[in-house]
C-alpha positions as CSV (number, residue, x, y, z in Angstrom):
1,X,7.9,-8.0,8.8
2,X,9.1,-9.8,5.6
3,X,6.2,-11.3,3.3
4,X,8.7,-13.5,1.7
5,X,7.7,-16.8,3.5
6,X,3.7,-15.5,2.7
7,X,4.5,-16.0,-1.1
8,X,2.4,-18.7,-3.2
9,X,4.1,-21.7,-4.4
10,X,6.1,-20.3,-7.9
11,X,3.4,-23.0,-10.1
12,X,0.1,-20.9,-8.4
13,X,1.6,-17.8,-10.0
14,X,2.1,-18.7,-13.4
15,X,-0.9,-21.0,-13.6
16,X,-3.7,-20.0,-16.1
17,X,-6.0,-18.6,-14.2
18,X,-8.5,-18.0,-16.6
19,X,-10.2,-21.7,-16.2
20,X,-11.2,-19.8,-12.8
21,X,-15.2,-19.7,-12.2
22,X,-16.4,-16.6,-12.9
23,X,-19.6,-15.0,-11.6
24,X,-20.5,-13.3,-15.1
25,X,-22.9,-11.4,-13.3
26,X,-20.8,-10.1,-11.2
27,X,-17.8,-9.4,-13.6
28,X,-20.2,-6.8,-15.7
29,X,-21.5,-4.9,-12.7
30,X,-20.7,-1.4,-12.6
31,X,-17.9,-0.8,-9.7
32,X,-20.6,1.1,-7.6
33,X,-17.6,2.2,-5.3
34,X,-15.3,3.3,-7.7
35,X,-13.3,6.3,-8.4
36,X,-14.7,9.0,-10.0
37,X,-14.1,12.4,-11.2
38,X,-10.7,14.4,-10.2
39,X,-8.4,12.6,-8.0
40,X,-5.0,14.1,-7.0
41,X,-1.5,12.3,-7.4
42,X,-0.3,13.8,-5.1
43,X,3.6,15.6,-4.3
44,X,5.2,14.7,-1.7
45,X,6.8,17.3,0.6
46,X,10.5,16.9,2.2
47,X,11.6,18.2,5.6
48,X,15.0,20.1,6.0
49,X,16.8,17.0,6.5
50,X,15.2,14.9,2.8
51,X,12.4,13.0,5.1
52,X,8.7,13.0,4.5
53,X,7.1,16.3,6.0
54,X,4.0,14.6,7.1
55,X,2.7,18.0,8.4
56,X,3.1,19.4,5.0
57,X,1.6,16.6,3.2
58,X,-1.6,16.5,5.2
59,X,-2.0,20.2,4.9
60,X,-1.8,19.9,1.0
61,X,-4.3,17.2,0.9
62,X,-6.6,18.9,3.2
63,X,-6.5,21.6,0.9
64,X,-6.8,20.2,-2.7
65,X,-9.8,18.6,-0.6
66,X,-11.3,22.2,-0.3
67,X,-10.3,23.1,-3.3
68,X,-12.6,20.3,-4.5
69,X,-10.5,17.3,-5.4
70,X,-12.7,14.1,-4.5
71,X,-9.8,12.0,-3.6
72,X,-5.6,11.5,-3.4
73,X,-2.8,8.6,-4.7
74,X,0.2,9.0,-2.3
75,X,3.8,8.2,-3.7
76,X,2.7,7.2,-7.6
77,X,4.5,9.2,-10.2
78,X,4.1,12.6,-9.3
79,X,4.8,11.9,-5.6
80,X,8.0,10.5,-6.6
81,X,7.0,6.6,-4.9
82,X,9.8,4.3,-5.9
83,X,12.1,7.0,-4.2
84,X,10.7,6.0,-0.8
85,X,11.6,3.1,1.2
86,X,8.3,1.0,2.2
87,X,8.7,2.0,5.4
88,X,8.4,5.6,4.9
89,X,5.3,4.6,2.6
90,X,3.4,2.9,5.4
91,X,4.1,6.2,7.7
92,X,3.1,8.6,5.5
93,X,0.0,6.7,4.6
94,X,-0.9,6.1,8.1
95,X,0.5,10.0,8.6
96,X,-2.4,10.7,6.2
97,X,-5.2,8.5,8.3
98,X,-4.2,10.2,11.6
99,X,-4.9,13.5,10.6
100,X,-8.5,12.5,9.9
101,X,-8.7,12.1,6.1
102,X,-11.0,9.1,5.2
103,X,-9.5,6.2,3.9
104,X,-11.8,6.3,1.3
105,X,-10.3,9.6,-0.7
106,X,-7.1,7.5,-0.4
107,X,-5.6,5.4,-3.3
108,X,-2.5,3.7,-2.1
109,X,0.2,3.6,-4.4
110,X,1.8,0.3,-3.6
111,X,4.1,-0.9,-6.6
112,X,7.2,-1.8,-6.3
113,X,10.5,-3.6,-8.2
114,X,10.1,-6.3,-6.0
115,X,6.8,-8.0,-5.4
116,X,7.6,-9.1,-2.1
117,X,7.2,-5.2,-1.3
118,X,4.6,-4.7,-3.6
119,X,2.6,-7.3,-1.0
120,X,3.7,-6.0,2.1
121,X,2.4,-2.3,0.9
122,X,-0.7,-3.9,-0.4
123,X,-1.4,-5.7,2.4
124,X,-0.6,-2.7,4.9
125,X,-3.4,-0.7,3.1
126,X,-5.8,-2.6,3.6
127,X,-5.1,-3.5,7.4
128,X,-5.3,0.8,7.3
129,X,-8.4,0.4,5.9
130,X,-7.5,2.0,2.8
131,X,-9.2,-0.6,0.2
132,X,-7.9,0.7,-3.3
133,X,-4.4,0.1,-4.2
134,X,-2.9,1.7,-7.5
135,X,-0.1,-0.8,-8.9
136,X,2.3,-0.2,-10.8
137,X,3.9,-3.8,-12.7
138,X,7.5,-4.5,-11.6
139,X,9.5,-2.4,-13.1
140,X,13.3,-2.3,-14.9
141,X,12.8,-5.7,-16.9
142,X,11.3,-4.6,-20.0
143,X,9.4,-6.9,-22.5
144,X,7.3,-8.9,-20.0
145,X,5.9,-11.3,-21.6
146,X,1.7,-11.1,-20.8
147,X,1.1,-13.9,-19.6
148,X,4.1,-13.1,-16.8
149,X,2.2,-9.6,-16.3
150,X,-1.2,-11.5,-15.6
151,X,0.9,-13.8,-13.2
152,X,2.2,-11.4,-11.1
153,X,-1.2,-9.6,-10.8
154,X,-3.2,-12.4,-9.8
155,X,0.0,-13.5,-7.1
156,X,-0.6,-10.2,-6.1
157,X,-3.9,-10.8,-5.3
158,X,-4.1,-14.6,-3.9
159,X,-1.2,-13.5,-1.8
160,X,-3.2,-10.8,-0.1
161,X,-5.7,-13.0,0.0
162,X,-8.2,-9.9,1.4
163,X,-12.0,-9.6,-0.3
164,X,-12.0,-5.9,0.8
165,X,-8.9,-5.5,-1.7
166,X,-9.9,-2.9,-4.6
167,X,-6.7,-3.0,-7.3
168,X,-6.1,-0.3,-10.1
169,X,-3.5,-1.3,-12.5
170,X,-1.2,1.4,-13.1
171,X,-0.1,1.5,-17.3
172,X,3.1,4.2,-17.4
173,X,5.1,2.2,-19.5
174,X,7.1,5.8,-20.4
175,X,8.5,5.2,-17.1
176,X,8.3,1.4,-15.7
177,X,9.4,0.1,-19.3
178,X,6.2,-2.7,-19.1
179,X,2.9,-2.5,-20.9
180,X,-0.5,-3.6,-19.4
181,X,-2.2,-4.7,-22.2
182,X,-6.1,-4.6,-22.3
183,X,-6.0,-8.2,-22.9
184,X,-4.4,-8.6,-19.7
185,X,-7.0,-6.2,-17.8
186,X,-9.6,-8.2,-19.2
187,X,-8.0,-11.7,-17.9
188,X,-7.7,-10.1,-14.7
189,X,-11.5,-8.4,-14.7
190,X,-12.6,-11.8,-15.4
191,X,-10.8,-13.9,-13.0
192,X,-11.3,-11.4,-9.9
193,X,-14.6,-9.5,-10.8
194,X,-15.1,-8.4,-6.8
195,X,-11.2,-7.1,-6.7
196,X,-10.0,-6.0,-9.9
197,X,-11.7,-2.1,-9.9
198,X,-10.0,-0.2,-13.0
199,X,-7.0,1.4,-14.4
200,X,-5.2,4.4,-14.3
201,X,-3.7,5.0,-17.9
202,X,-0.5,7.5,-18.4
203,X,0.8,6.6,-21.2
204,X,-0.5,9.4,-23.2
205,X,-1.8,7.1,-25.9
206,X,-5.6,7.6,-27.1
207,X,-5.8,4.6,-28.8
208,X,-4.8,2.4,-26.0
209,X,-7.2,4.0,-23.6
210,X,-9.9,3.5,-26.2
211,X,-9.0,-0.9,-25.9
212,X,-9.0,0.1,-22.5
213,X,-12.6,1.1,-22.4
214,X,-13.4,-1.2,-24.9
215,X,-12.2,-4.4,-22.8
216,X,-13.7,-3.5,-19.7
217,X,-16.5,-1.1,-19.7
218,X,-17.8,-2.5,-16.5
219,X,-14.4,-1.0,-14.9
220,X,-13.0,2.3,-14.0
221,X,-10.7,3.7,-16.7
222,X,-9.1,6.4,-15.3
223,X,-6.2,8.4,-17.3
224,X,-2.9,10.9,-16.6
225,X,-2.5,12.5,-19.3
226,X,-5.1,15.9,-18.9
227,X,-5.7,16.8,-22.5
228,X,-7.5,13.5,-23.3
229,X,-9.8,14.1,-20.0
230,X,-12.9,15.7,-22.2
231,X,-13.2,12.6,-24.9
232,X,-12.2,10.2,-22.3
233,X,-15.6,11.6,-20.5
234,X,-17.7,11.7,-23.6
235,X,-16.7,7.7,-24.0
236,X,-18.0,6.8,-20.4
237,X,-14.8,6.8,-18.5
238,X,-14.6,7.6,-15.1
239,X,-12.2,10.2,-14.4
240,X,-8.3,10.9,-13.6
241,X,-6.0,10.9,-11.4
242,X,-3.6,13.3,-12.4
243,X,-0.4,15.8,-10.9
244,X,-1.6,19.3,-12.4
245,X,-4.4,19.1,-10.0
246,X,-1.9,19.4,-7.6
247,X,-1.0,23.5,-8.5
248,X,-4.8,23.8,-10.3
249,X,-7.5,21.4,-9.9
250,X,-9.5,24.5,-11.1
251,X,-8.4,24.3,-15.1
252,X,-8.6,20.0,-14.7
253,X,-12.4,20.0,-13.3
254,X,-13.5,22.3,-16.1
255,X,-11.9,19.6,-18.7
256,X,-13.7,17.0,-16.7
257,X,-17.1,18.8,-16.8
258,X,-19.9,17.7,-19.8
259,X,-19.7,21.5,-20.5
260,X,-16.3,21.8,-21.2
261,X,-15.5,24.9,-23.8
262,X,-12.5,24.9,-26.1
263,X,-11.1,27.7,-23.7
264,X,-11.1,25.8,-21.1
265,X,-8.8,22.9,-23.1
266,X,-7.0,26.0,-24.1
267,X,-6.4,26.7,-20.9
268,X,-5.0,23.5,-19.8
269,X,-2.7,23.3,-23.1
270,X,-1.5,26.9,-22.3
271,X,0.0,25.7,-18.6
272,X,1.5,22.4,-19.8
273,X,3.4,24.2,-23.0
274,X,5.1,26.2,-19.9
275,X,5.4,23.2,-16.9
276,X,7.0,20.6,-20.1
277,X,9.8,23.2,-20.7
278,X,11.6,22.2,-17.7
279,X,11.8,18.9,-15.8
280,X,7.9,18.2,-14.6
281,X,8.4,17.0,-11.0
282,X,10.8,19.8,-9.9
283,X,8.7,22.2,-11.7
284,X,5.5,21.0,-10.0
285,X,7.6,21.6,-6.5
286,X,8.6,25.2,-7.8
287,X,5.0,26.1,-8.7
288,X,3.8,24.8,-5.5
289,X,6.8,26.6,-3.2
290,X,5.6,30.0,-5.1
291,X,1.8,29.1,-4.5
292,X,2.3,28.9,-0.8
293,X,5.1,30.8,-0.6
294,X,7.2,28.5,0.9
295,X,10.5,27.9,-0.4
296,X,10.7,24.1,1.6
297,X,8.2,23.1,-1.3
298,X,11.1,22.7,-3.5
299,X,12.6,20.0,-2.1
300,X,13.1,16.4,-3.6
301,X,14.5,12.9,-3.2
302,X,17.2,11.6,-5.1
303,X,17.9,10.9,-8.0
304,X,15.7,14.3,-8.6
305,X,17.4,17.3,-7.7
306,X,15.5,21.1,-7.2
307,X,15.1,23.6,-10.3
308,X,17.9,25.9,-10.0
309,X,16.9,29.5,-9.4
310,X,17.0,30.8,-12.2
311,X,14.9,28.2,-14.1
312,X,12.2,28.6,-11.3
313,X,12.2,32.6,-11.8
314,X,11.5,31.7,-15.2
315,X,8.8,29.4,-14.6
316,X,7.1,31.2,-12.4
317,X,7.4,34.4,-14.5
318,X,6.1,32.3,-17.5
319,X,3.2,31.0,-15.9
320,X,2.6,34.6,-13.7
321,X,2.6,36.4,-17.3
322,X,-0.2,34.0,-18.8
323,X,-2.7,35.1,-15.6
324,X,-2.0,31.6,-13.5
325,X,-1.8,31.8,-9.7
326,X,1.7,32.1,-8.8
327,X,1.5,34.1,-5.9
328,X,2.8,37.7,-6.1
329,X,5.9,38.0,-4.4
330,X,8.1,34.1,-4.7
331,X,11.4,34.4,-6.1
332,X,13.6,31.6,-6.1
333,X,16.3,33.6,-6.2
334,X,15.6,36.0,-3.6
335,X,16.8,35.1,-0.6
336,X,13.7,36.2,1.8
337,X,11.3,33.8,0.5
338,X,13.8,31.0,1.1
């Protein structure tokens, strides 16, 4: 059903909603709820004919789940999101929920271009009980001004119009082209202390997590980019969700741990000098088709297209020469594992 007729009056979005009251006691509490530790942004898995394996996709959460990851994001980055249509968002989410897995390891990724989408994805969650939303800022216009970034947010919110709403703003400006300034978290934080919950940072930039923190302490400031997990940590943030913890949430939970060595950074720097050699998303799928030994791993949605053979061989070899869990037998190129 189209949200478009749902849609506040275009003078509620861009008014300033910081002359909102604002239950200061509320706005500094601690999100008791929040995410914590290593979350999963998770890949998503295409059947023979390019749809959504939802078998697949609830297999590998169920086993990042064993493997001790304490929750998942479907369809962000990693799990290639604005590929999908928002139908075949709300059916894997709800794929996700059927098979038994509490709505409460689930982060919906519900961004969009259009914010009409972006409502109807947001709103979907929560009627699936699934409370936290990760979201992305409309993306393709670049230079948003932010003021027009804090507008959209808080029509995203008053549109929802759902208490039980717990938003993550999603800064990947690499990729959407728009910045979410800590100025603008902080507006937000302020003007909706019970909804606004944290942010994921992935743009790889220290100093802007550090205004992150800085801004909001009270919120959950949650990061991408692996290598910064251990200082991130020490400065009281509260985790990541991240895509190597798809292939091994093993080397990202020792960078997250208090007791984190310099081998274990090591580590981690040792398997992304080999992933960022090739394109990261269909080398994520390689890894993973090699881990399980399933070929149908390699699969993505346009514009994306699978490594070719040879580069997987090469990955895999790479990675299988360093002492990382590859499996023992995958080849792209040979025909049998396929």
């Amino acid at each position: 059903m189209s949200a478009d007729h749902d849609l506040l009056p275009a003078a509620s979005l861009t008014r300033d909603l910081e002359t909102k009251p604002v239950d200061q006691g509320v706005s500094q509490m601690k999100n008791d709820d929040g995410v914590r530790g290593l979350w999963c942004a998770t890949l998503t898995p295409l059947d023979d004919t390019g749809r959504i394996d939802a078998a697949r996709m609830v297999s590998h959460a169920k086993g990042l789940f064993e493997r001790g990851v304490v929750g998942i994001a479907p369809f962000g980055t990693t799990g290639e999101g604005p590929s999908f249509s928002t139908t075949e968002r709300r059916a894997g989410l709800e794929a996700l929920l059927d098979a038994g897995i509490a709505a409460d390891r689930l982060m919906a990724a519900t961004g969009c271009a259009a914010v009409t989408d972006t409502i109807e994805l947001t709103r979907h969650a929560q009627d699936s009980g699934v409370a936290r939303c990760l979201v992305i800022p409309p993306f393709f216009f670049n230079d948003v001004p932010d003021d027009a970034l804090f507008a959209f947010y808080a029509g995203l919110i008053d549109s929802v119009a759902d208490p039980r709403l717990r938003l993550y703003l999603y800064h990947i400006p690499q990729f959407s082209g728009v910045r979410v300034a800590p100025s603008v978290l902080s507006r937000l934080a302020n003007a909706y202390p019970t909804i606004v919950a944290g942010v994921k940072d992935s743009a790889a930039d220290w100093t802007n997590t550090a205004a992150l923190l800085q801004c909001a302490p009270q919120l959950d400031v949650l990061i991408g980019h692996e290598p910064d997990l251990p200082r991130l940590m020490r400065a009281g943030g509260a985790g990541t969700i991240c895509g190597v913890a798809n292939v091994y949430p093993d080397i990202v939970q020792r960078v997250l741990a208090p007791d984190v060595s310099a081998a274990d950074e090591k580590r981690l720097k040792q398997f992304l000098d080999v992933l960022l050699r090739f394109p990261f998303l269909p080398a994520f799928k390689a890894i993973k088709a090699a881990q399980s030994n399933d070929s149908g791993w390699r699969a993505l949605r346009t514009p994306w297209t699978k490594l070719p053979d040879a580069a997987c061989d090469e990955l895999v070899s790479s990675l299988r020469s360093l002492g990382f869990d590859v499996g023992d037998r995958w080849r792209a190129s040979d025909r049998r594992t396929q």
